[in-house]
MDTraj code that builds the backbone (N, CA, C; nanometers):
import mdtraj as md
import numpy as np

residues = "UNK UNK UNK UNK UNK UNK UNK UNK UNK UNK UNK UNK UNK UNK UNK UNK UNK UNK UNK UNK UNK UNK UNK UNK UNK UNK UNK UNK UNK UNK UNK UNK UNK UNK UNK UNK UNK UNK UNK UNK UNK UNK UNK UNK UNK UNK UNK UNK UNK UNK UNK UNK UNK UNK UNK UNK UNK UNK UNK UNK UNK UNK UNK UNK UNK UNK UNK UNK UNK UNK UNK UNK UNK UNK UNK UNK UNK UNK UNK UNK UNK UNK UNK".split()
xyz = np.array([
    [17.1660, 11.0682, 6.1584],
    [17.2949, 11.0127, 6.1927],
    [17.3410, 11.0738, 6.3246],
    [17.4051, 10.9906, 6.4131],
    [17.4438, 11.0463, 6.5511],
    [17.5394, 11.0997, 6.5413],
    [17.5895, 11.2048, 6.6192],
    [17.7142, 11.2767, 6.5886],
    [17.7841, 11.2365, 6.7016],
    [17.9033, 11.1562, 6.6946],
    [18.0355, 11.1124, 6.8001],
    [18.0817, 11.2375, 6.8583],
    [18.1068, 11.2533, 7.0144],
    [18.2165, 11.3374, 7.0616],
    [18.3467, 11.3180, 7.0768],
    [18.4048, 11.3763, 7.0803],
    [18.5655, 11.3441, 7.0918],
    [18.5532, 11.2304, 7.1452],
    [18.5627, 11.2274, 7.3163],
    [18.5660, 11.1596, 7.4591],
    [18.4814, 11.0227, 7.3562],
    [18.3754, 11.0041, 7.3099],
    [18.3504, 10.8910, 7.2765],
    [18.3886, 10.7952, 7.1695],
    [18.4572, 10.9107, 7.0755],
    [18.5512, 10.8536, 6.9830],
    [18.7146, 10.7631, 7.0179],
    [18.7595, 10.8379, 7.1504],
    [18.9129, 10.8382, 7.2224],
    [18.8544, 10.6643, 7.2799],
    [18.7440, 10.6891, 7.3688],
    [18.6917, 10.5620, 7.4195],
    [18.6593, 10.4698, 7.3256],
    [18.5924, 10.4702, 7.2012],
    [18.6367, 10.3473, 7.1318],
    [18.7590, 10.2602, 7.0531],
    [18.8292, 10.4443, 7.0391],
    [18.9874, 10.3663, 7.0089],
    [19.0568, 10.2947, 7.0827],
    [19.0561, 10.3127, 7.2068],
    [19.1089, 10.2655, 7.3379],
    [19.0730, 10.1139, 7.3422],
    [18.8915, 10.1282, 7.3344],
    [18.8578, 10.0121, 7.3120],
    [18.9522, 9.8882, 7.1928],
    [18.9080, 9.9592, 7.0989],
    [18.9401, 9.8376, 6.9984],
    [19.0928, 9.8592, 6.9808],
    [19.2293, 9.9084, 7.0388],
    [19.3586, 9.9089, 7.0545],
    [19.4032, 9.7810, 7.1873],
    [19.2587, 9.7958, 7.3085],
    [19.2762, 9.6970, 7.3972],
    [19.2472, 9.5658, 7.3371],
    [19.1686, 9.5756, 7.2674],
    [19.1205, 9.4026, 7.2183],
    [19.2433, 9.3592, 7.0623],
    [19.2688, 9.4449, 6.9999],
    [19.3832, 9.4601, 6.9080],
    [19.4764, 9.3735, 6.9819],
    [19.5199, 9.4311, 7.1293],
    [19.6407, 9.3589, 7.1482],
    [19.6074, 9.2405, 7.2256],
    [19.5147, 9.2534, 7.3177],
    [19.4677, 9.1230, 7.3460],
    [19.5001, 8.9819, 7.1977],
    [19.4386, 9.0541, 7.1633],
    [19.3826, 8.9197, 7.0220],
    [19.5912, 8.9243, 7.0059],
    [19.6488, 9.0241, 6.9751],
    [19.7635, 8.9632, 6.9479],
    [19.8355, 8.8784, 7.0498],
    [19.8063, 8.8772, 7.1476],
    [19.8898, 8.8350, 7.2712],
    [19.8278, 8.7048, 7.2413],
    [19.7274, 8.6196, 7.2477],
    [19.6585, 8.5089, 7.2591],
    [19.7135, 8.4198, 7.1071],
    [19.7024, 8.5064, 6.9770],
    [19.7981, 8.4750, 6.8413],
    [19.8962, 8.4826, 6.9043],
    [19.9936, 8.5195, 6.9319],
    [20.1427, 8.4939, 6.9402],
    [20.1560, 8.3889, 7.0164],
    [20.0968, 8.3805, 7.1330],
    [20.0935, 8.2550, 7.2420],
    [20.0405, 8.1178, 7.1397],
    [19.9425, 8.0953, 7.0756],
    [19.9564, 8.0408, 7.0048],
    [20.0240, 7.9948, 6.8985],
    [20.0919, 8.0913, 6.8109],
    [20.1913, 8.0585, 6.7389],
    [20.2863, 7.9983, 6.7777],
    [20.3649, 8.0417, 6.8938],
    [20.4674, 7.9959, 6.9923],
    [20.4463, 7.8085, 7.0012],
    [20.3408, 7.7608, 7.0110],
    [20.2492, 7.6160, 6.9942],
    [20.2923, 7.5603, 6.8763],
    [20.2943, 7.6318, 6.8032],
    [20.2476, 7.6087, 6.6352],
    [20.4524, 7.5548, 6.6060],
    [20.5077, 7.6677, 6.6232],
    [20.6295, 7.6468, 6.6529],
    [20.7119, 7.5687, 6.6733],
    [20.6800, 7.5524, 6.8218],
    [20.7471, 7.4306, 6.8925],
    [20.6727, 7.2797, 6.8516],
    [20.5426, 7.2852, 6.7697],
    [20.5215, 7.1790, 6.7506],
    [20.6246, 7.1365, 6.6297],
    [20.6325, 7.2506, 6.4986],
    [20.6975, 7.2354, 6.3643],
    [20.8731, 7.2122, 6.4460],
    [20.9202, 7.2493, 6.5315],
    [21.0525, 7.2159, 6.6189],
    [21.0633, 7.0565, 6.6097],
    [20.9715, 6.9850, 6.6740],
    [20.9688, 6.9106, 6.7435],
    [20.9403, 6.7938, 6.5978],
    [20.8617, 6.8242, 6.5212],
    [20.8302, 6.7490, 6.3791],
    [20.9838, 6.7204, 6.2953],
    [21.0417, 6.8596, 6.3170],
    [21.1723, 6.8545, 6.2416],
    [21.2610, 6.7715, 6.2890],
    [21.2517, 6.7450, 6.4264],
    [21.3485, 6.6359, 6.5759],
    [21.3232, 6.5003, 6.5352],
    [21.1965, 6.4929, 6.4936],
    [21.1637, 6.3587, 6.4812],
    [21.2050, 6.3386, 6.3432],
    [21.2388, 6.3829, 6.2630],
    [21.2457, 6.3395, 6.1187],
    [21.1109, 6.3880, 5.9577],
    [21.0641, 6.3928, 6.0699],
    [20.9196, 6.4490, 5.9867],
    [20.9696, 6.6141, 5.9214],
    [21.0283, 6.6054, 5.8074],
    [21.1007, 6.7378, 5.7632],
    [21.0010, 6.8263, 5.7214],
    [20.9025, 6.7736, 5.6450],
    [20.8058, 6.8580, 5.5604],
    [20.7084, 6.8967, 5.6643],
    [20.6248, 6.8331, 5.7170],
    [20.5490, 6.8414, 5.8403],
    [20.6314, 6.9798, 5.8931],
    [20.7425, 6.9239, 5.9574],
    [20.7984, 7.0584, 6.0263],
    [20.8139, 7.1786, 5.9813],
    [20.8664, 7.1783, 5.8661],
    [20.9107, 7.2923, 5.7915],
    [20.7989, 7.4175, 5.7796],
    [20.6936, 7.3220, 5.7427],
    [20.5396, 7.3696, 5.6730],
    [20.5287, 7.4185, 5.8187],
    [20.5092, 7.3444, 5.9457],
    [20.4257, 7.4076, 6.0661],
    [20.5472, 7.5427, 6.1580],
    [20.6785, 7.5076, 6.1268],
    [20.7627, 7.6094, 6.1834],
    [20.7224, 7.7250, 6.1017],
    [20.7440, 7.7531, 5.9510],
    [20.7293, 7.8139, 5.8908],
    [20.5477, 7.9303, 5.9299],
    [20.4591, 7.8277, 5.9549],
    [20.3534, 7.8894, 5.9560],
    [20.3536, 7.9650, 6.0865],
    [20.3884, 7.8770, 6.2116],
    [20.4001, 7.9295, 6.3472],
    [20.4945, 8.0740, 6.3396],
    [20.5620, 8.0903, 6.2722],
    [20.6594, 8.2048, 6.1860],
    [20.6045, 8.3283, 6.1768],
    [20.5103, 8.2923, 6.0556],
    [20.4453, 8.4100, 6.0219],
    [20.3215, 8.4486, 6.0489],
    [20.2926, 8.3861, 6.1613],
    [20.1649, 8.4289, 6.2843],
    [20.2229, 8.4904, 6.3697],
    [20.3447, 8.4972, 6.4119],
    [20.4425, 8.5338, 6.4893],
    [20.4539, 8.6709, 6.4425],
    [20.5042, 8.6948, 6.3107],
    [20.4942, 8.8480, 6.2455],
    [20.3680, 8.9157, 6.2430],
    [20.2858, 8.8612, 6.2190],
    [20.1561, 8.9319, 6.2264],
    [20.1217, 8.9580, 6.2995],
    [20.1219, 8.8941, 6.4090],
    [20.0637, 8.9224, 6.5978],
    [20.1461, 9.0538, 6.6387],
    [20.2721, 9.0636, 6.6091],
    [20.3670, 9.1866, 6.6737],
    [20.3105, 9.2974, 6.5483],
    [20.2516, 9.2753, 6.4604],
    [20.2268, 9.4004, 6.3788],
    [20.0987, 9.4681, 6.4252],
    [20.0084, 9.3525, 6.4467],
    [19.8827, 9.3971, 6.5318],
    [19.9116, 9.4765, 6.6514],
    [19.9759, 9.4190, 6.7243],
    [20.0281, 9.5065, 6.8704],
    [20.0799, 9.6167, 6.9031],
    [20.1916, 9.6617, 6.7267],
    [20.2734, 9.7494, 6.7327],
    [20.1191, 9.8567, 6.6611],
    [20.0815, 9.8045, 6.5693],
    [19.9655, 9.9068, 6.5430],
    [19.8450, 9.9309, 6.6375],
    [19.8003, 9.8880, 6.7467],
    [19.7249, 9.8873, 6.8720],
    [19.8187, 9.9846, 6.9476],
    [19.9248, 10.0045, 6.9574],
    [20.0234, 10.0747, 7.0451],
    [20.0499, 10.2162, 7.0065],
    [20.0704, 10.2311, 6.8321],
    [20.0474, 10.3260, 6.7701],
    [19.9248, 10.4271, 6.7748],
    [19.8160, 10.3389, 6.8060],
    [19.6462, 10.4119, 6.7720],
    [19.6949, 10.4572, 6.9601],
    [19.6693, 10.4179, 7.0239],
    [19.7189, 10.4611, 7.1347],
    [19.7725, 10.5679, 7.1991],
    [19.9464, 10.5495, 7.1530],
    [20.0204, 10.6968, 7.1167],
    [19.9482, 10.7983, 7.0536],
    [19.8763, 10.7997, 6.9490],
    [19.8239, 10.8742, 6.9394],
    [19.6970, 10.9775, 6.9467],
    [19.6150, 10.8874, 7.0583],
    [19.5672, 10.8880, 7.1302],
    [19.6075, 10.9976, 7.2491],
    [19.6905, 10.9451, 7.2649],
    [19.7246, 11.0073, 7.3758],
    [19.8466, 11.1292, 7.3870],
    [19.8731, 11.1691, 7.2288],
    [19.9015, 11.2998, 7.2177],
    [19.8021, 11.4240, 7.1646],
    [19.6352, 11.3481, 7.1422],
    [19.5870, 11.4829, 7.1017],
    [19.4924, 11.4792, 7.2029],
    [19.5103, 11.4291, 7.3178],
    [19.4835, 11.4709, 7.4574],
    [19.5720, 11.5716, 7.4838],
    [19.6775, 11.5839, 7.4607],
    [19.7773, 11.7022, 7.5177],
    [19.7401, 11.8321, 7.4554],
])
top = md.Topology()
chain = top.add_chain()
for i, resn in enumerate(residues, 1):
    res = top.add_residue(resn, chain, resSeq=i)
    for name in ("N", "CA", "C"):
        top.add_atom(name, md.element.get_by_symbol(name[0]), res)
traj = md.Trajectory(xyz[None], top)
């Protein structure tokens, strides 16, 4: 079994905290879609349609900022046991 060094451990957190928020940024931008489409369903009369797609665009919306806030977290801490 290979044994990780610090420095290469810090570098993969980094890593997968950058793609963490990536991936959330691209989900939220999408959700935002998802959204304004269930908006726009509800405008037209289409209640259920809307409800169902606002609702979902919703809680992709929560999940994307939880990903980000936990990518931000691994991070921070990251970057206090450098100090």
């Amino acid at each position: 079994m290979t044994q990780f060094t610090n420095q290469e451990i810090i570098k993969e957190r980094v890593r997968q905290a950058r793609q963490s928020f990536n991936l959330a940024l691209v989900a939220t931008a999408m959700s935002t879609f998802i959204s304004l489409t269930g908006a726009g369903l509800l405008l037209t009369g289409r209640a259920n349609e809307g409800a169902v797609t606002a609702a979902s665009g919703m809680t992709a919306s929560v999940r994307c900022a939880q990903l980000a806030k936990d990518a931000n977290d691994r991070l921070d801490k990251i970057g206090q046991a450098k100090r």
